[in-house]
C-alpha positions in Angstrom: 0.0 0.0 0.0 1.4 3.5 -1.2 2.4 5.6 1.7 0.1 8.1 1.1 -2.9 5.6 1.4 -2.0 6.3 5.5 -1.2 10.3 5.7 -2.9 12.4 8.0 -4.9 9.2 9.7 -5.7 10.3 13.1 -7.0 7.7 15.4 -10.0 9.4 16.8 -11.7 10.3 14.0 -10.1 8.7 11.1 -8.9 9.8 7.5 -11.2 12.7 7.3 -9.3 14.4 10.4 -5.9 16.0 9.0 -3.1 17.6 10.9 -0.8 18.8 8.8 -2.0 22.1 9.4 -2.4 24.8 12.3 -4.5 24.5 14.3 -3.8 20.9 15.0 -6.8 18.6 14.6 -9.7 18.5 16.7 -8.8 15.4 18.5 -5.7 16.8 20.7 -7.6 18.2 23.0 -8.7 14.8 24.1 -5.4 12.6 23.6 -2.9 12.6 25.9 0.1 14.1 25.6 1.8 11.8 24.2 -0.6 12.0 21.1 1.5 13.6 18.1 0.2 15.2 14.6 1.4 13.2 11.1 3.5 16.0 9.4 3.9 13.9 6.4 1.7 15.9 4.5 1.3 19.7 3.2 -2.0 18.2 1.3 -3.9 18.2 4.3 -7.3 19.6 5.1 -8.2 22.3 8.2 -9.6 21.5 10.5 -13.1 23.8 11.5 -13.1 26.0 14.3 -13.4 24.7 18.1 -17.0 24.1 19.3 -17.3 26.8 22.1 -18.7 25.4 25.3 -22.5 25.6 26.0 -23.2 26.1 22.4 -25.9 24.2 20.5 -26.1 22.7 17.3 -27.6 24.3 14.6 -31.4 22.9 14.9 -33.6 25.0 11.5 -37.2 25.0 12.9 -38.5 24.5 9.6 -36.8 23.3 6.0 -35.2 25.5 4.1 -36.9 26.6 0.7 -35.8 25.2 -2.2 -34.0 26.7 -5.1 -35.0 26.8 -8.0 -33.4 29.6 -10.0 -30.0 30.3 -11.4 -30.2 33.9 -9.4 -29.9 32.3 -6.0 -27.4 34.0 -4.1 -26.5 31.6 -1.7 -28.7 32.8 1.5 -31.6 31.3 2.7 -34.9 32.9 2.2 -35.8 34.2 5.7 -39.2 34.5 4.6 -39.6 30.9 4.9 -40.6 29.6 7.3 -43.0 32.5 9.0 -42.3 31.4 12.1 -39.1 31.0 12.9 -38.0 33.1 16.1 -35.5 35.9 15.9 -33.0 34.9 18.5 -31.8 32.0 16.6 -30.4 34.6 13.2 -27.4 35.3 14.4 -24.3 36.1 12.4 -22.8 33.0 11.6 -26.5 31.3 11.1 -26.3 33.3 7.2 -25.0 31.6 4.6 -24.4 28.5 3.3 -21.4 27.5 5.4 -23.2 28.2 8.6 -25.3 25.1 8.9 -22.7 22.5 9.0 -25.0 20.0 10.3 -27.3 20.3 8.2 -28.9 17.6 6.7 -28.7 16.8 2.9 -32.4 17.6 2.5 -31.6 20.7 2.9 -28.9 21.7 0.7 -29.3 23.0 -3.0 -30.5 20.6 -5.3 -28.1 19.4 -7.6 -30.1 20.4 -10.9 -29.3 24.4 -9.3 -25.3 23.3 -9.2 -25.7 21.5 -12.6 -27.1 24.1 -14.5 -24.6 26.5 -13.2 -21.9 23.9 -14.3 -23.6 24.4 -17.9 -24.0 27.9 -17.9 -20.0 27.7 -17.0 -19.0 25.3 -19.7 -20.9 27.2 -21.8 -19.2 30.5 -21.4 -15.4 28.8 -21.4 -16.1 26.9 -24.5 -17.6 30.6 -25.8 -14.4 32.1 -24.8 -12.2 30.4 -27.2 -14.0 31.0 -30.1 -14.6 34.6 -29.2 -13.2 36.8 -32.0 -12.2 39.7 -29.9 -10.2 39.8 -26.5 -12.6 41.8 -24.7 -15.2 39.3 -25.6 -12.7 36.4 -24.4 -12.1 38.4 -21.3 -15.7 39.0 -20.5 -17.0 35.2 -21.5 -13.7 33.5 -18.9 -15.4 36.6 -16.1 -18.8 34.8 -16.7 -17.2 31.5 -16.0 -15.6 32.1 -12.9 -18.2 33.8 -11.7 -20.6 30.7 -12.1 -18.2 28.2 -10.8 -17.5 30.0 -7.8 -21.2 30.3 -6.9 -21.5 26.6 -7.6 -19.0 26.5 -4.7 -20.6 28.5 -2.6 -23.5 26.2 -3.0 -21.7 22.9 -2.4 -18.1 23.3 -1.1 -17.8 19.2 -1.8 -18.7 19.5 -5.2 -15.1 18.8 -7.2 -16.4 19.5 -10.2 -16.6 23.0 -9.8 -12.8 22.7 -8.5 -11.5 20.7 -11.6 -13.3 23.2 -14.1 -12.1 26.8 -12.7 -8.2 25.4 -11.4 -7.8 24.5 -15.5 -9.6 28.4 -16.2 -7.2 30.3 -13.9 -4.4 28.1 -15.7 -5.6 29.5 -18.6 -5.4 32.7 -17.3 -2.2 31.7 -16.0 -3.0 32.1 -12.4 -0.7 29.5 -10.9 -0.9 30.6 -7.1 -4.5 30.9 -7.3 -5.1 27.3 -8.7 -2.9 25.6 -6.6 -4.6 27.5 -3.4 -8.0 26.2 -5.1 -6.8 22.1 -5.8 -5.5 22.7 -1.9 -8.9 23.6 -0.4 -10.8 21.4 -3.1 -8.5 18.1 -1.6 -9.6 19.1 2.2 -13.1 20.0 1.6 -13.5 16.4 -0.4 -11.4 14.6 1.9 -8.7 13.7 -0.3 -10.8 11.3 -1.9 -11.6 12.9 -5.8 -9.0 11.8 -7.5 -10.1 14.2 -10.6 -8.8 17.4 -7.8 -5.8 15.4 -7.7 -5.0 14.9 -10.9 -5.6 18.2 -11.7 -3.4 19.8 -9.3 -0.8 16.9 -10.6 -1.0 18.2 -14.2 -0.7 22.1 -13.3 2.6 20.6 -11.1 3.8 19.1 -13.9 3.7 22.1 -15.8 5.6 24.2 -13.9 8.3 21.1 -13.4 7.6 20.3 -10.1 8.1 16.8 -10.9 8.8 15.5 -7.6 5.1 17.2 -6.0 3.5 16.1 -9.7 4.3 12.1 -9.1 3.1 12.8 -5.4 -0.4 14.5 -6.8 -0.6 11.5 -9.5 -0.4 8.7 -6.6 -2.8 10.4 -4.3 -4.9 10.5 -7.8 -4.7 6.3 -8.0 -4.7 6.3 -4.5 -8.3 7.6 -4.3 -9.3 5.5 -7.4 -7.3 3.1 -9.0 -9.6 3.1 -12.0 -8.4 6.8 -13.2 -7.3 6.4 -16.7 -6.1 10.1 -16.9 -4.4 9.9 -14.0 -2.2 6.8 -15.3 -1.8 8.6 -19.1 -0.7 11.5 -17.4 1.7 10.1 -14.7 3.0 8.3 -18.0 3.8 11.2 -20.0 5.3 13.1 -16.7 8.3 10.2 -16.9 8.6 9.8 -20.4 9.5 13.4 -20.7 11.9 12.8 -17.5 14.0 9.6 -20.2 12.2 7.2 -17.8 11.0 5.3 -21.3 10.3 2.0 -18.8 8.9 3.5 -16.4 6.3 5.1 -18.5 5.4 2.4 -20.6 5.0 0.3 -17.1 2.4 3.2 -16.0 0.3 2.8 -19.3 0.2 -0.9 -19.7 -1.1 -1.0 -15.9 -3.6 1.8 -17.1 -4.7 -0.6 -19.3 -4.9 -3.2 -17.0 -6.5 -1.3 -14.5 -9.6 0.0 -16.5 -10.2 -3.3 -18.8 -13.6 -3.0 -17.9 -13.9 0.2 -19.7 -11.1 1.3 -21.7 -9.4 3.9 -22.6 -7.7 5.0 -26.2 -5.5 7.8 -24.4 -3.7 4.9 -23.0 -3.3 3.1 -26.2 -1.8 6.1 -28.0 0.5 7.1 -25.8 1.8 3.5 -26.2 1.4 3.8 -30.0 3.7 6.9 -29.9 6.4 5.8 -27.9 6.7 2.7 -30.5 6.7 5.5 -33.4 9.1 7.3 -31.6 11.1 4.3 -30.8 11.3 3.4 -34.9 8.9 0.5 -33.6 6.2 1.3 -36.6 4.3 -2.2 -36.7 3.6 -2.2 -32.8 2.6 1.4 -33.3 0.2 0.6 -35.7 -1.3 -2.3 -33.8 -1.2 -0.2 -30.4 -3.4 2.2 -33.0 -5.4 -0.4 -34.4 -6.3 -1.6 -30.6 -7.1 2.0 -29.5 -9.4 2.6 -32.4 -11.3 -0.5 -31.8 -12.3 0.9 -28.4 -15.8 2.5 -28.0 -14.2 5.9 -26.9 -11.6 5.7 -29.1 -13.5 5.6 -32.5 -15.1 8.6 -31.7 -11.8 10.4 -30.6 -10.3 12.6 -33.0 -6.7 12.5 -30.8 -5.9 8.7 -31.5 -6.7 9.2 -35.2 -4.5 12.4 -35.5 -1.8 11.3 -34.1 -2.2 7.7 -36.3 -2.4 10.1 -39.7 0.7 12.0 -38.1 2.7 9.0 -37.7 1.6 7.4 -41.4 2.4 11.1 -43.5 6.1 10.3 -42.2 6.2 6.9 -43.9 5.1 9.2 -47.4 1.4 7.3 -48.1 -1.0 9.7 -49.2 -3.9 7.6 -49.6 -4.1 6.4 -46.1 -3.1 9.7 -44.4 -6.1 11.5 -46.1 -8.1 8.6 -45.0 -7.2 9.0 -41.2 -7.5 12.8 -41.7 -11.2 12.1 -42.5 -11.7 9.8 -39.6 -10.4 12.7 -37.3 -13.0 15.0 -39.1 -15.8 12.4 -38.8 -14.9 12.5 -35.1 -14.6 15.8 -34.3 -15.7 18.4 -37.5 -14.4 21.2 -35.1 -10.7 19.8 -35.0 -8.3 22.6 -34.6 -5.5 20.4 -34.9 -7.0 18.3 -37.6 -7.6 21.3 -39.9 -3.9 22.2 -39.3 -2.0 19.5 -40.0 -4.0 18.2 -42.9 -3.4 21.9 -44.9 0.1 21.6 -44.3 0.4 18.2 -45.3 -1.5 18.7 -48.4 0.8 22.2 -49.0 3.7 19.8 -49.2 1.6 17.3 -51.3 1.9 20.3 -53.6 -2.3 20.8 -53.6 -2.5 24.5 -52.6 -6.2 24.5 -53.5 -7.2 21.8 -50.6 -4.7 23.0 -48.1 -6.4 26.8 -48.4 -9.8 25.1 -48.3 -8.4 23.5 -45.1 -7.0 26.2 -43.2 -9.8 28.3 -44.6 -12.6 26.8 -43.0 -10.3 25.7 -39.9 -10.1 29.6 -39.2 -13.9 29.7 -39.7 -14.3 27.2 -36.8 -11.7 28.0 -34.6 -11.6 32.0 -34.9 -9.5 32.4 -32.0 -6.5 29.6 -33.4 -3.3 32.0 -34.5 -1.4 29.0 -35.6 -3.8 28.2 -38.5 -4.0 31.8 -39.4 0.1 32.2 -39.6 0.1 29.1 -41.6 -2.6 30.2 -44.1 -0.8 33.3 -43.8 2.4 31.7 -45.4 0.5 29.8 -48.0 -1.0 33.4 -49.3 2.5 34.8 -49.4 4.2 31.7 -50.9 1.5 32.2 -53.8 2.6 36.1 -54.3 -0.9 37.2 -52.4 1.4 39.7 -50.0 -1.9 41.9 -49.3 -3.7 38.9 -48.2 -1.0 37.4 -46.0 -0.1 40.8 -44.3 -4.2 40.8 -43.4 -4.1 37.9 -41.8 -1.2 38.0 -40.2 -2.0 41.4 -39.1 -5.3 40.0 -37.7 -3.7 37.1 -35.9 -1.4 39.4 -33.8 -4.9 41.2 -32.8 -6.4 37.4 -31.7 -3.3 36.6 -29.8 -0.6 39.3 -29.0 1.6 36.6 -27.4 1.7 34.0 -29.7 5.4 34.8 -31.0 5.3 33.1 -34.3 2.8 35.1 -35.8 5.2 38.3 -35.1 7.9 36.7 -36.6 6.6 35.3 -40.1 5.5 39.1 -40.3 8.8 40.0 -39.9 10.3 38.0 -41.9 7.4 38.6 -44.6 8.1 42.4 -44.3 12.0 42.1 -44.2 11.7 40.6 -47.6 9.7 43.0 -48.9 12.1 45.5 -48.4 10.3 47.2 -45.5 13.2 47.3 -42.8 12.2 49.7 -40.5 8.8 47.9 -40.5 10.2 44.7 -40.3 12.6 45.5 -37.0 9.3 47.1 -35.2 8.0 43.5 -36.0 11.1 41.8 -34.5 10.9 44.1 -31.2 7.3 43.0 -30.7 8.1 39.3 -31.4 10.5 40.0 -28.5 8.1 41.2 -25.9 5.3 39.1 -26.7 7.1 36.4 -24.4 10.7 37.0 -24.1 11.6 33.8 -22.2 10.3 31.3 -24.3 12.2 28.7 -26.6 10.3 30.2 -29.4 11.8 33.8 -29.4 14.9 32.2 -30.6 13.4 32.2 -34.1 12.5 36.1 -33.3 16.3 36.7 -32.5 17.9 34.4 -35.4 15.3 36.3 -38.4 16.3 40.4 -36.7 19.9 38.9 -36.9 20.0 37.9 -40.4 18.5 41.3 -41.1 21.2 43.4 -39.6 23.9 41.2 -41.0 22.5 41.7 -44.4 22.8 45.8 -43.6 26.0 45.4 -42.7 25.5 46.4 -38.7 27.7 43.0 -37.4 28.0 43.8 -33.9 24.6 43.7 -33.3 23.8 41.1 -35.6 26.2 38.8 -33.0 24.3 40.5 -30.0 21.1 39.2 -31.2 22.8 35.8 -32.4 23.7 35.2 -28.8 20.5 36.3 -27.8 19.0 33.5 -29.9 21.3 30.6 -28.6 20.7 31.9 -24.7 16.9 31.1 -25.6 17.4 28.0 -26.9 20.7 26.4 -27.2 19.4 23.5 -29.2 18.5 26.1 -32.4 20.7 24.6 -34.9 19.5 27.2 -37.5 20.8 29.9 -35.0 24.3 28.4 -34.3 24.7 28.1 -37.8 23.8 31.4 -39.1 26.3 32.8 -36.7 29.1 30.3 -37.7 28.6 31.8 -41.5 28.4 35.4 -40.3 32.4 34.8 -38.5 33.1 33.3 -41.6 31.8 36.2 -43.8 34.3 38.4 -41.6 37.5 35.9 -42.1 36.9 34.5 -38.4 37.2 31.4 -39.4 38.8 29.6 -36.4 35.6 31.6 -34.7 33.1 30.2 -36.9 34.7 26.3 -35.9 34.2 26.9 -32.3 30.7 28.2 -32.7 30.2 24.6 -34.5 31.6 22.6 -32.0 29.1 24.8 -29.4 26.2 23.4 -31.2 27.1 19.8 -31.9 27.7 19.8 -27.7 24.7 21.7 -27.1 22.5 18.8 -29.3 20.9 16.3 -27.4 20.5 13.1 -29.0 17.9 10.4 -27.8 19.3 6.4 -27.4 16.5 4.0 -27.2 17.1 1.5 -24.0 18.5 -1.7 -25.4 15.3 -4.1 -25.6 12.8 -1.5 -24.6 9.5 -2.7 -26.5 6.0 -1.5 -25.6 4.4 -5.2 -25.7 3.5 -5.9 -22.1 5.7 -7.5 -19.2 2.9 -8.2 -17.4 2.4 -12.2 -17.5 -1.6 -12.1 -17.5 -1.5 -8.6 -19.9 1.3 -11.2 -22.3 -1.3 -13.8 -22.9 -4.5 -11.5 -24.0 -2.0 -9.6 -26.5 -0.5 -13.1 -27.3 -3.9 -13.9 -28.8 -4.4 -10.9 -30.1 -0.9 -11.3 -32.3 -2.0 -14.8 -33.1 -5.5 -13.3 -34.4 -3.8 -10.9 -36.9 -1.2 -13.3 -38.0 -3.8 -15.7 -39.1 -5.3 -12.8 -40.5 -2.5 -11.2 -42.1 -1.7 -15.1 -44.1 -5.0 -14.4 -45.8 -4.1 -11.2 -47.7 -3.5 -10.8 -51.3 0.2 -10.7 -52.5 -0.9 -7.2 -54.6 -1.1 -4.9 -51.2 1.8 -2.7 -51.0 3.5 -3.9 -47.8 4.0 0.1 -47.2 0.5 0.5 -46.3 -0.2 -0.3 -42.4 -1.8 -4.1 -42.3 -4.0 -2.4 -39.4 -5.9 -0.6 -41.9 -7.8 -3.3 -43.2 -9.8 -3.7 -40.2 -10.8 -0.6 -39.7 -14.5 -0.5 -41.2 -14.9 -3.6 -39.2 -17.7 -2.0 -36.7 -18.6 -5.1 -34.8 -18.6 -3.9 -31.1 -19.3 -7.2 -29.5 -16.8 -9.1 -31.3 -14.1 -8.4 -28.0 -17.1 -9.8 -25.8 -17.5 -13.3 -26.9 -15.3 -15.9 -25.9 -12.0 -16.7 -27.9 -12.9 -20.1 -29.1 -16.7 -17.9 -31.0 -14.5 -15.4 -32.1 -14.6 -15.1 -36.0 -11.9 -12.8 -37.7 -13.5 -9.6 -39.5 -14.0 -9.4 -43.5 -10.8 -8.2 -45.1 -10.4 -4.4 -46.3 -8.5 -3.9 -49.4 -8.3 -0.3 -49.3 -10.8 0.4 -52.0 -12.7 3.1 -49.9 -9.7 4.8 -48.8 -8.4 4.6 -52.5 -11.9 5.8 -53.8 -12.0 9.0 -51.2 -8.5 10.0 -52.7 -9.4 9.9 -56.3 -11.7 12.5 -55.5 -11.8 16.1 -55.1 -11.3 17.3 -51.3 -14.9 17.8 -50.0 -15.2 19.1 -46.2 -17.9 18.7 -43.6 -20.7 21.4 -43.2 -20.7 22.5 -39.6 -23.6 24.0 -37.8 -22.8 26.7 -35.1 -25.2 25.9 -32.6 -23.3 27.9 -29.8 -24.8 30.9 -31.1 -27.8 30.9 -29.4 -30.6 33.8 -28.9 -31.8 34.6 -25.7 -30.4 32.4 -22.4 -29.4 28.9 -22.8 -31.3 26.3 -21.7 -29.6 23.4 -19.9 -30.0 19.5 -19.7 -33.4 18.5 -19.2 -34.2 16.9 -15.6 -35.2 13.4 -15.7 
C-alpha cells in the first residue's frame, strides 16, 4: 500500500481528520500528551473551528426553501418559514457555510449546481471561439463567476474545483489554482481523485516533478480506475528519459480499466513505438485504441495515427485518417492544421487553403492556422492577403510569438526594414523567455547582418542561442556570419558549441512497448496470433508500405471483444478500396452547424 494511502490518519476520527496544518486537529484536546500530529503531508485539510462550550447545534425550525433559479445568491430565504424566532439569526447562522449540520435535504438541489456547471461550460467553451479579447475576457469573467457560486452552493462538489483550477491556468493564475486544488482536496477529503490529478498536471507544468508524481499517486490512491491519471503520470516520466517506467504506468492503465477502456492509454503507447522506430507495434497499439468504443469517436488517437503514417510518405491512407479525425470531431483545430500543411507539401494549394480556410472559420481564436494560411497566401505572391491575416492574428493573440515573426520576416523581404525591426521588437516582448523567441532573435539577426551592422547582428545571435541552445538554425547562421568576416577559427568553435549543445535520444536496449505483465502477455498473445492468421490471408498485390491495421478498420462489430475466444470469428478483409476511392476525388469538407450561437439564455439538460 502507497504511503500516502496512510497520511494524516488520526485515530479518533479517522482519515477525514488532517493535521498537517495549524491548528492541529480537533482530537488533541482529548489525547494525551503523548498524542503527536502526522507531518507527512502539506495536502492536508483544516480543521473547523473549536466548538465553544455551551453552544448548540444548529437545529432550523423548519426546511429550508428550495431553489429553483439560477439567481440564488446563496442565502436562505428568511421568509420561509414565517415562524421561525429571531433569536436563533445570528451572524454565523447566514450563509451556506453556517449550517454544517445540516442535513442533505436541505442543501441546494443538484439540478441548481448542474445548471450553473452548464452555464459555465458554456461560457469557457464561448471564450475560445470569441473573435475579440474583450469578448474572451468577459466570457472566462462569466465563467468564474458561475463556478464560484456553484462552490458557494456545495463546497464538496469537485467539479466545480476541476473546471475553474484548468480556467485560472488558462489565465495563468498559478498561485491561485494551486490554493483552489488545496482547499478542493480538504473540503472532499482527499478522496476525488479528478482534484488530484488536476493539481498533478498544473505541477507538472511548472516542473515540479517531484510534487506532480506525489499528486498523481494520491490521484490512483483515491481510485485506482483513473485512466487520466495513469496517461498522465505516464507522460510526466517519459518526458523525465524514464521510457520503462512510462510504458509500465500505461500498460497498468490498461490493465487497470479493462472494464472500460481507454484509447488515451493506447496512444501514448502507440507513440512511444513510433518514436522508438517501432512502426508495426505502433500501428497495432493504434489499431487496438481505435477499436475501443471511446476511441473511434476520438479525433486525438486518429490524428496522431495520420501523423505517424504522412512520415512513412502514403498519401492515400493519411487522407483517410485525416477524414476519420474530421468524422470525429468536424471542429478539429489540430486536424484542420495538419492536414493543410500536409497537403501544402503534397503540392495541392487549392485543398490545403480550403483547409485552413474553413479551420479559421471554426476556430476563430486559433493564430497557428491563421500564420500558416498566412504563409501559404504569401508563398502564392498574395502579399496583401497574407499581411491581413497576419495582421489580424497578432490582434487574436498578441503573445503568440510566431505570428510576429513570419510578419517580420514577410516584411524584411519586402524591403520594409524599418517595418520589419518594429516586428522583431514585438516578437521580442510578446514572451521574451520562451524557446520560441529564438526564431524572433535568429530572423532580426540575419536582417542586420545583411545591412551590414555585425555587432549587433552577434548581439542578437547570442540572444538567440541563450533562448534556446538547441536552435541549430541559429548556431549556424552565426558560424557563416564569423566566416563572412574571415573568423574562421571563430566560426569552428561556434560549430563545436552546437554539436555539444545537441541532445541526441538512445533508445534503451530491448525496450519494447508489448506488455511484461504475464496475464496482460497472454490477452495480446492472442491478439498477435489473431492478426497473424489474418495477415496469411491477404492478397500478395497490397503494397506492404500500407499499415496491415488498416484493413480492419470498417470492421464496426462492437461485441466481437465480448464473446469468448474459441466464437470469435476474424472480421472481412479491407483492401483499401474506400480509402483509394475517397482520394481519387476532389477534397470535400464537412458542413458545420454553429449551434453555440444561441438567442436569448441557454437552456440546460433537461431533468429526468
Amino acid at each position: 500500500m502507497r504511503a500516502l494511502a496512510f497520511w494524516g490518519v488520526c485515530p479518533d476520527t479517522g482519515p477525514a481528520c488532517f493535521s498537517g496544518r495549524t491548528p492541529p486537529c480537533t482530537c488533541s484536546s482529548t489525547r494525551p500528551s503523548g498524542h503527536k500530529r502526522s507531518t507527512r503531508s502539506s495536502l492536508q485539510q483544516q480543521p473547523g473551528p473549536p466548538k465553544q462550550p455551551g453552544s448548540k447545534a444548529y437545529q432550523p425550525e423548519g426546511p429550508a426553501a428550495a431553489v429553483a433559479s439560477l439567481d440564488w445568491d446563496g442565502d436562505w430565504d428568511e421568509s420561509s418559514p414565517p415562524s421561525a424566532s429571531q433569536d436563533q439569526k445570528q451572524p454565523w447562522d447566514k450563509g451556506f457555510f453556517a449550517p454544517v449540520q445540516q442535513s442533505a435535504q436541505n442543501k441546494p438541489l443538484k439540478i441548481n449546481r448542474d445548471l450553473l456547471l452548464y452555464r459555465a461550460r458554456l461560457s469557457r467553451n464561448a471564450a475560445f471561439r470569441a473573435s475579440t479579447g474583450k469578448e474572451k475576457a468577459k466570457r472566462q469573467k462569466d465563467s468564474e463567476a458561475a463556478l464560484r457560486k456553484v462552490l458557494v452552493m456545495d463546497p464538496t462538489d469537485g467539479r466545480a474545483y476541476v473546471t475553474l483550477g484548468k480556467l485560472l491556468l488558462q489565465q495563468k493564475r498559478i498561485e491561485e489554482a494551486r490554493k483552489l486544488y488545496d482547499d478542493g482536496a480538504a473540503a472532499t477529503g482527499g478522496l476525488n481523485e479528478y482534484i488530484w490529478q488536476a493539481w498533478a498536471y498544473l505541477e507538472a507544468k511548472q516542473n515540479n516533478v517531484g510534487q506532480a508524481r506525489k499528486l498523481f499517486d494520491a490521484a490512483l490512491v483515491a481510485n485506482g480506475e483513473h485512466a487520466a491519471s495513469w496517461h498522465g503520470w505516464g507522460l510526466l516520466e517519459k518526458r523525465q528519459g524514464n521510457f520503462r517506467k512510462a510504458r509500465d504506468l500505461w500498460m497498468k492503465g490498461i490493465k487497470a480499466t479493462r472494464s472500460k477502456p481507454n484509447p488515451y492509454l493506447y496512444q501514448a503507447l502507440a507513440l512511444m513505438a513510433a518514436e522508438l522506430k517501432y512502426t508495426e507495434e505502433a500501428r497495432e497499439w493504434f489499431m487496438e485504441g481505435t477499436k475501443t468504443l471511446l476511441g473511434a469517436q476520438s479525433h486525438a488517437i486518429w490524428h496522431a495515427w495520420a501523423g505517424m503514417e504522412a512520415e512513412q510518405g502514403d498519401p492515400t491512407v493519411v487522407r483517410y485518417l485525416y477524414r476519420r479525425c474530421l468524422e470525429a470531431n468536424p471542429r478539429s483545430r489540430f486536424t484542420y492544421l495538419s492536414w493543410g500543411l500536409f497537403e501544402k507539401k503534397q503540392g495541392s494549394t487549392d485543398n490545403a487553403k480550403a483547409l485552413l480556410r474553413q479551420g479559421h472559420q471554426l476556430n476563430p481564436r486559433d493564430p497557428a492556422i491563421v500564420q500558416a494560411w498566412a504563409l501559404l497566401e504569401a508563398e502564392g505572391g498574395n502579399l496583401g492577403k497574407a499581411r491581413e491575416l497576419l495582421e489580424k492574428g497578432s490582434q487574436m493573440d498578441p503573445w503568440h510569438v510566431p505570428i510576429w515573426q513570419a510578419w517580420g520576416v514577410l516584411e524584411f523581404r519586402s524591403g520594409n526594414i524599418d517595418r520589419a525591426r518594429a516586428l522583431f521588437q514585438e516578437g521580442v516582448w510578446a514572451d521574451p523567455v520562451s524557446k520560441d523567441v529564438a526564431q524572433v532573435f535568429q530572423a532580426w539577426a540575419v536582417l542586420e547582418q545583411r545591412h551590414g551592422t555585425i555587432q549587433l547582428a552577434r548581439e542578437l545571435f547570442k540572444c538567440a542561442v541563450k533562448a534556446d541552445p538547441q536552435s541549430q538554425i541559429s548556431w549556424a547562421s552565426w558560424a557563416l556570419l564569423e566566416e563572412e568576416q574571415g573568423l574562421y577559427q571563430r566560426a569552428s568553435e561556434l560549430r563545436s558549441f552546437s554539436l555539444q549543445e545537441q541532445t541526441t535520444f538512445v533508445a534503451p536496449l530491448k525496450l519494447g512497448t508489448q506488455p511484461d505483465d504475464p496475464l496482460l502477455t497472454s490477452v495480446f498473445k492472442q491478439i498477435g496470433e489473431w492478426i497473424t492468421k489474418v495477415e496469411e490471408g491477404r492478397t500478395k498485390a497490397m503494397s506492404r508500405a500500407r499499415p496491415r491495421a488498416l484493413q480492419h478498420l470498417k470492421k464496426e462489430d462492437e461485441m466481437f471483444w465480448d464473446t469468448e475466444p474459441a466464437s470469435r470469428q476474424p472480421p472481412p478483409l479491407l483492401d483499401l478500396k474506400e480509402a483509394q476511392d475517397y482520394h481519387d476525388k476532389p477534397l470535400v469538407l464537412p458542413n458545420i452547424v454553429d449551434k453555440t450561437r444561441f438567442k436569448g439564455k441557454p437552456r440546460g439538460p433537461r431533468r429526468q
